[in-house]
C-alpha positions as CSV (number, residue, x, y, z in Angstrom):
1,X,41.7,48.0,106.8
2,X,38.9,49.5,105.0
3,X,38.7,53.0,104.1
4,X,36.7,54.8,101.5
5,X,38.1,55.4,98.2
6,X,35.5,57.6,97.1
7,X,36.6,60.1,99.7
8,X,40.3,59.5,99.2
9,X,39.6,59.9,95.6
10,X,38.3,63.0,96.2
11,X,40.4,64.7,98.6
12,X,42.9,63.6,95.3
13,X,41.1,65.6,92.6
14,X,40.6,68.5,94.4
15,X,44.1,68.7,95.8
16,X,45.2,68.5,92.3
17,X,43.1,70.6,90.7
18,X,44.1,73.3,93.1
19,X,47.0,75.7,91.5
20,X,49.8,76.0,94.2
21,X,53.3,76.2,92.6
22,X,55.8,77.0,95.6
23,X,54.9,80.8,96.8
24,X,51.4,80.4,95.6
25,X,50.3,78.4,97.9
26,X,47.4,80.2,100.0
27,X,44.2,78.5,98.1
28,X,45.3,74.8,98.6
29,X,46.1,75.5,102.3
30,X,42.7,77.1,102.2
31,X,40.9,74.0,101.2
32,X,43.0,72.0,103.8
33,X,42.1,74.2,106.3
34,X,38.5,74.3,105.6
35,X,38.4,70.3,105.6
36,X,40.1,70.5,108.6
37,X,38.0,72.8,110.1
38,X,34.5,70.7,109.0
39,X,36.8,67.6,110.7
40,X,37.0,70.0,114.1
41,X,40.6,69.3,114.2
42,X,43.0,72.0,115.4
43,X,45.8,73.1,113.5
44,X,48.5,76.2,113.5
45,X,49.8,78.0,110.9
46,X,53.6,78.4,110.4
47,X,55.0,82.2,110.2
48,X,56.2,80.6,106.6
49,X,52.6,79.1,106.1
50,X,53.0,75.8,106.5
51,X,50.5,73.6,108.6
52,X,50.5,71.8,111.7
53,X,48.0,68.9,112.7
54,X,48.7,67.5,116.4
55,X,46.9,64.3,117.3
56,X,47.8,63.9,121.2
57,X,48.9,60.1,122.1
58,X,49.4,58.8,125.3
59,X,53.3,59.9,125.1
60,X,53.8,63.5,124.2
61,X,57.7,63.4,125.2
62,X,58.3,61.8,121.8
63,X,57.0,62.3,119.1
64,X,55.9,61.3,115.6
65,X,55.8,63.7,113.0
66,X,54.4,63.0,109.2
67,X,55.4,65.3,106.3
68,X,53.8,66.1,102.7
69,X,54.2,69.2,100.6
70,X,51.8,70.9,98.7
71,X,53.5,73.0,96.5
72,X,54.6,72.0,93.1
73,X,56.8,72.7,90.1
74,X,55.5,76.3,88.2
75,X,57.3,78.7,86.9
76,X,56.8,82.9,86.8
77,X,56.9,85.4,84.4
78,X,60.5,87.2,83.8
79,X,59.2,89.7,81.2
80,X,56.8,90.7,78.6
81,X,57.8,90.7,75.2
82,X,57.4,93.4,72.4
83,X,54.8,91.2,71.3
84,X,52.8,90.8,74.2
85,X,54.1,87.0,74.8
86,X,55.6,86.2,78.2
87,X,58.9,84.8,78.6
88,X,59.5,83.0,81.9
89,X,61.7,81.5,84.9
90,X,61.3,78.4,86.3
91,X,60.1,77.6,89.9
92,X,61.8,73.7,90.6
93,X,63.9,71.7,89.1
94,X,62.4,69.9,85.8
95,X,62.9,69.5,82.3
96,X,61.7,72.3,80.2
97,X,60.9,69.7,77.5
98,X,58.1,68.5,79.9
99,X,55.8,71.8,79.4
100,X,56.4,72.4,75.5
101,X,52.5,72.9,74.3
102,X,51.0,72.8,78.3
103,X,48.0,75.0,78.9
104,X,48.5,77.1,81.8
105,X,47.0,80.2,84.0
106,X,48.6,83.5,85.0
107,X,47.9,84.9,88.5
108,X,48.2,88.6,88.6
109,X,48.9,90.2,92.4
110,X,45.3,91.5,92.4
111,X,43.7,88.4,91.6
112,X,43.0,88.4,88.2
113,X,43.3,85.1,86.1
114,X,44.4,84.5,82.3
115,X,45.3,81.4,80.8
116,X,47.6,80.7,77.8
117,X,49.9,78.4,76.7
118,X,53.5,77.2,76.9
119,X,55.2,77.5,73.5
120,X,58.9,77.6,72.0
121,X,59.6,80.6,70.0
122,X,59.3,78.7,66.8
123,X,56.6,76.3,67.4
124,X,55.3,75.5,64.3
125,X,57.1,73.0,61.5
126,X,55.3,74.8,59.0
127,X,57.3,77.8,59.6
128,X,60.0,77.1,61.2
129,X,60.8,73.4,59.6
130,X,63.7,71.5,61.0
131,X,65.1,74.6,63.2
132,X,62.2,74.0,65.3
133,X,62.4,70.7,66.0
134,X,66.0,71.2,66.7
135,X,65.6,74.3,69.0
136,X,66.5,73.7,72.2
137,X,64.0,73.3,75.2
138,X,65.4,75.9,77.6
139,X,63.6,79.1,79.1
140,X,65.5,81.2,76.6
141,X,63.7,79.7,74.0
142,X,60.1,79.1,75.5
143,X,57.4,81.8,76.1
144,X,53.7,82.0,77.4
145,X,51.2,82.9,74.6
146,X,48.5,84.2,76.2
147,X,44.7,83.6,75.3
148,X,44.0,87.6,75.0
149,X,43.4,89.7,71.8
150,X,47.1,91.0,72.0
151,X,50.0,92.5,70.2
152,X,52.3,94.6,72.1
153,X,53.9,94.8,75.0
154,X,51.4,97.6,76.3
155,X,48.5,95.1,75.3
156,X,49.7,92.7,78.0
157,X,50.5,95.3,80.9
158,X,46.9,96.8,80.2
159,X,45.5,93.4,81.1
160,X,48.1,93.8,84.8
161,X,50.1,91.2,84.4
162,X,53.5,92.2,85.5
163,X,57.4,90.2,86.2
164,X,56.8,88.1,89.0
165,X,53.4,86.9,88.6
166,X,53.0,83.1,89.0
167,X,52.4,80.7,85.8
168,X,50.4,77.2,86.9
169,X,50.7,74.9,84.5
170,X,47.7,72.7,84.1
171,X,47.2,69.6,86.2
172,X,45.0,67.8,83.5
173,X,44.2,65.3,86.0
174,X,42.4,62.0,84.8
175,X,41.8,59.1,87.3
176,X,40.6,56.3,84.5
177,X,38.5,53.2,85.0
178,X,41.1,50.9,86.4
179,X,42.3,53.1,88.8
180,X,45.5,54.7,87.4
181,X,45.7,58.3,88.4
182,X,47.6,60.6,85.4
183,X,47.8,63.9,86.4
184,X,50.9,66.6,86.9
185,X,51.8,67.6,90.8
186,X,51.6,64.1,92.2
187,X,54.8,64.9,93.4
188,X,53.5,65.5,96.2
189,X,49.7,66.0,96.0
190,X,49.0,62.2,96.1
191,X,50.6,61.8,99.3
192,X,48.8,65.6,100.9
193,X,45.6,63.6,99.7
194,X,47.2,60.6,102.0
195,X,47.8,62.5,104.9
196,X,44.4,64.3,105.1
197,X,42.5,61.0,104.7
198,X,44.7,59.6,107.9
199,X,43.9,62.7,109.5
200,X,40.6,62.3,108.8
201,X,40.5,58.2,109.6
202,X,42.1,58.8,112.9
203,X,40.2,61.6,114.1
204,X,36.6,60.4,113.5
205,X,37.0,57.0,114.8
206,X,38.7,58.3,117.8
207,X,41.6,56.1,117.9
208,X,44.0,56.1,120.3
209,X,47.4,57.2,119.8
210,X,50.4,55.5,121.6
211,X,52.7,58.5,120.9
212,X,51.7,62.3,119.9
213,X,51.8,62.3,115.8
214,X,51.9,65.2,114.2
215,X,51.1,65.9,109.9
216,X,53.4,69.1,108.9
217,X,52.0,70.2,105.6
218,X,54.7,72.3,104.3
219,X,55.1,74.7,101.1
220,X,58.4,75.2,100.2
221,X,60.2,71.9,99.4
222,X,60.9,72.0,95.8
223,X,62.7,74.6,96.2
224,X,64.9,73.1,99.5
225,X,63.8,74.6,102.6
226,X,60.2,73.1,103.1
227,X,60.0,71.5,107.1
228,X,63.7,73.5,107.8
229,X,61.5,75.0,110.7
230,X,58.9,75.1,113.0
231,X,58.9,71.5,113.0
232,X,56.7,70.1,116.8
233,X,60.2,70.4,119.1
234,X,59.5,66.9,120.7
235,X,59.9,64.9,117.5
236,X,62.2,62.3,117.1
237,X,61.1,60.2,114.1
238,X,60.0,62.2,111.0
239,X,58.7,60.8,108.1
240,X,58.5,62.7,104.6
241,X,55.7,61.0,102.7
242,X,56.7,62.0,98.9
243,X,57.1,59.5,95.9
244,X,58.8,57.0,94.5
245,X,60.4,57.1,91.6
246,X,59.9,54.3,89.0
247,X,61.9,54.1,86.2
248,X,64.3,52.8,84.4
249,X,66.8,50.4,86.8
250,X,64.8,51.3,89.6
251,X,63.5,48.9,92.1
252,X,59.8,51.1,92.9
253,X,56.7,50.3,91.9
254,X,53.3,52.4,90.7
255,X,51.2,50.1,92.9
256,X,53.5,50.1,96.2
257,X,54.4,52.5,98.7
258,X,57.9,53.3,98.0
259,X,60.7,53.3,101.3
260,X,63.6,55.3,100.1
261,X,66.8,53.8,101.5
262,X,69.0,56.6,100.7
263,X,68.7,59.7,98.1
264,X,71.2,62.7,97.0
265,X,71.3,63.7,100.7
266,X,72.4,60.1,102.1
267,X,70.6,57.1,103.7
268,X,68.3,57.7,105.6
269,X,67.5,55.5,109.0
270,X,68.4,52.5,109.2
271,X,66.0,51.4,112.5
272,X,63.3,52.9,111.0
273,X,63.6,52.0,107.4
274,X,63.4,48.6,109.7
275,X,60.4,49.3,111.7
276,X,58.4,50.2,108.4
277,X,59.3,47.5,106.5
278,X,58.4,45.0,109.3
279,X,54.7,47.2,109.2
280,X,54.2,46.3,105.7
281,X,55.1,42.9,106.2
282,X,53.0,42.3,109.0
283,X,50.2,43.8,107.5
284,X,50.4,42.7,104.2
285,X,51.2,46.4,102.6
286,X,52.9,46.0,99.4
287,X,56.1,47.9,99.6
288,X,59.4,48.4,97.5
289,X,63.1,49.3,98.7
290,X,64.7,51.7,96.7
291,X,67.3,54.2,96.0
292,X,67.4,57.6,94.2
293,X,70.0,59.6,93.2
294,X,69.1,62.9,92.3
295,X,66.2,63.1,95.1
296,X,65.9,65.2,98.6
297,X,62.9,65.6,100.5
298,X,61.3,67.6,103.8
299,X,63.5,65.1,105.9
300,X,66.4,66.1,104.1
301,X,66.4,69.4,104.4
302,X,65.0,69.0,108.4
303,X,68.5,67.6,108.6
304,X,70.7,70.4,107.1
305,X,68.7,72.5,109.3
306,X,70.1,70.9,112.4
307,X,67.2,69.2,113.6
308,X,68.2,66.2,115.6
309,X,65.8,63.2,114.9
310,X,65.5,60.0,113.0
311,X,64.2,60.4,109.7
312,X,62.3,58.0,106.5
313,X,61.4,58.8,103.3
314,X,58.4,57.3,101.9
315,X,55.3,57.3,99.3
316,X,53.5,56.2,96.4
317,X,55.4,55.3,93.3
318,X,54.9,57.8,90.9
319,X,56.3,57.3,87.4
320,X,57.6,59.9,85.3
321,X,58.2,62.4,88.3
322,X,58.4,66.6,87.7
323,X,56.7,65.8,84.0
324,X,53.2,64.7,83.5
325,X,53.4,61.4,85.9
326,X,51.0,58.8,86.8
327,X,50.4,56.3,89.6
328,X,47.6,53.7,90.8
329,X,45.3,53.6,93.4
330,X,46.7,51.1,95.2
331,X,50.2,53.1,95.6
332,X,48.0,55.6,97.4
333,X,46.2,53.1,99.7
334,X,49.6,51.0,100.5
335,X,51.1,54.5,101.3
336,X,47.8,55.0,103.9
337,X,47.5,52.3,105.6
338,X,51.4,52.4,106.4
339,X,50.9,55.9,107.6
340,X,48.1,55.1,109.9
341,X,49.3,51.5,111.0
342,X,52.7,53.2,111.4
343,X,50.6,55.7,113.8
344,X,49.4,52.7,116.5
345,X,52.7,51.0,116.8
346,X,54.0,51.0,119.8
C-alpha cells in the first residue's frame, strides 16, 4: 500500500519537536487536535485528557481500539539551589546517565520559557579530575544550569521558576538521508505519528470499516496509569502501539514492527498475537516476535484496571529505548500498514 512519507515524516518531526513530558502534555494534544480538526474528524477529550478518535464500522458491538502515548520521559524541578542552579526529580523510569550534558527548557506555570542544561555537580575534569568521572549519575548529584545571568537563589525565583515546574529535555531530532530517525521520545512519539497517519489514510479515502476502531491517545503511561480509563466500553481487542526494544539478545529489529509476546506484566494474547502475525505474513509486513522483560504498556495497565478484553502489544523497533534512541523508516511504515490492514480484517 502506498502512503506518503513526506506527510508521515512530518506528522514525526513535529510530534517530536513538541515538549510533552507526562503532565505537560496540553500543546502536543493541541497539535493533534488541530490536525484532527483540519481532517473533520470527531474526537472527545478524556476528564484526564487523553483523546478519543471513533471511526464507526459496520459492527459497533465489538470493537477495536488502538493505543499510543504522547507523553515522554522529563523530569521537574525539586529546588533551587543557593546558587541559582536547579536540582531535580525525575518523571519515568530511565537512567540518569542518559541526560548528563542534555540541553533542556524550563516551563514556568505562567508560561514563561528558559532553557539550560543538564549537568553533574562536578562536571568539569579540569576541576574536579577523577572524582568527576567517578561521581555517580543519580539526581542527588545532577542539577539544571540555567542559561540566565544568575547567582543566587533569589536570582532564579526573580526569573519565576518555582519546585514543580516541568524540565523537557531536548528531542534533538535528526531524520538522516537513509532514513534512520535519531531523536529522544520515540518511545512513543513514532508510533502517535503512526496512528494519526492511519487516522488520516482511513478517513480521507473513506474506507469502510468492518468493525468500529477506535485510536486512544493517552498521556500518562510512563508513569503506569495511561488507558486505565475511559477506554470506548465496547472494546474487546486493544492494541498498544509502543516500541520494540532492540538490543542486546533480543529478537526485534529497527526496521520491523515489533509484536511483543509477553513483557513484565505477562503474555499477552495468544489469538491475537496470531491474527497479527498472519497480517504481516499475508501482506508481506516485516515483523519480529519478541519478549521484554522490564516492559508494560497502555494494555497492561488496561488490564490491572479490570478492563475485560483481549490485548497486543506492538510497534516500531526502537533501539536504545528511554536514552537518546533511533529507529528507521521502514519500522514506522511496517508498524502502519499493520495498523490499517489490521483495521479491514474481518
Amino acid at each position: 500500500m502506498n502512503y506518503n512519507n513526506e506527510k508521515l515524516k512530518y506528522y514525526l518531526e513535529s510530534i517530536l519537536n513538541i515538549p510533552s513530558p507526562t503532565g505537560y502534555t496540553h500543546k502536543i494534544m493541541d497539535f493533534i487536535k488541530s490536525e484532527l480538526d483540519s481532517l473533520k474528524v470527531p474526537y472527545i477529550i478524556t476528564t484526564k485528557g487523553a483523546l478519543i478518535i471513533s471511526l464507526k464500522g459496520k459492527n459497533d458491538s465489538y470493537q477495536r481500539t488502538f493505543s499510543a502515548h504522547v507523553d515522554t520521559l522529563g523530569a521537574m524541578v525539586k529546588g533551587i539551589k543557593s546558587s541559582g542552579t536547579l536540582s531535580l526529580t525525575p518523571v519515568g523510569g530511565f537512567m540518569m546517565s542518559s541526560i548528563d550534558g542534555e540541553n533542556c527548557t524550563i516551563e514556568t506555570l505562567d508560561g514563561r520559557v528558559y532553557t539550560g542544561a543538564i549537568h553533574t555537580t562536578k562536571p568539569s575534569v579540569h576541576i574536579s579530575g577523577q572524582e568527576a568521572t567517578d561521581l555517580k549519575r543519580v539526581p542527588e548529584n545532577m542539577e539544571v544550569v540555567l542559561d540566565e545571568r544568575i547567582s543566587s537563589k533569589a536570582d532564579t525565583e526573580a526569573l519565576g521558576i518555582n519546585v514543580g515546574d516541568f524540565i523537557c529535555f531536548d528531542a534533538r531530532t535528526v531524520i538522516t538521508e537513509k532514513d534512520f530517525i535519531k531523536s529522544r521520545h520515540l518511545d512513543d512519539k513514532a508510533s502517535v505519528a503512526v496512528l494519526l497517519y492511519a487516522i488520516k489514510h482511513l478517513a480521507e479515502n473513506n474506507i469502510g470499516l468492518p468493525y468500529t476502531t477506535n485510536f486512544f491517545i493517552s498521556n500518562y503511561e510512563e508513569v503506569g496509569h495511561g488507558a486505565s480509563a475511559s477506554i470506548p466500553e465496547n472494546t474487546k481487542e486493544f492494541i498498544s502501539v509502543d516500541m520494540g526494544a532492540p538490543g542486546l539478545d533480543q529478537n526485534s529489529s529497527e526496521f520491523d514492527v515489533c509484536i511483543c509476546a509477553k513483557d513484565s506484566s505477562g503474555p499477552y494474547d495468544l489469538e491475537l498475537r496470531k491474527k497479527l502475525i498472519e497480517i504481516c505474513n499475508k501482506n508481506n509486513i516485516g515483523y519480529k516476535i519478541d519478549i521484554y522483560p522490564y516492559y508494560g504498556s497502555d494494555a497492561s495497565a488496561a488490564l490491572r484496571a479490570g478492563w475485560d478484553m483481549k490485548t497486543a502489544l506492538i510497534g516500531p523497533g526502537v533501539f536504545s529505548s528511554h536514552a537518546y534512541e533511533r529507529t528507521h523508516l521502514d519500522a514506522v511504515l511496517n508498524t502502519l500498514d499493520l495498523v490499517v490492514k489490521y483495521s479491514l480484517e474481518k
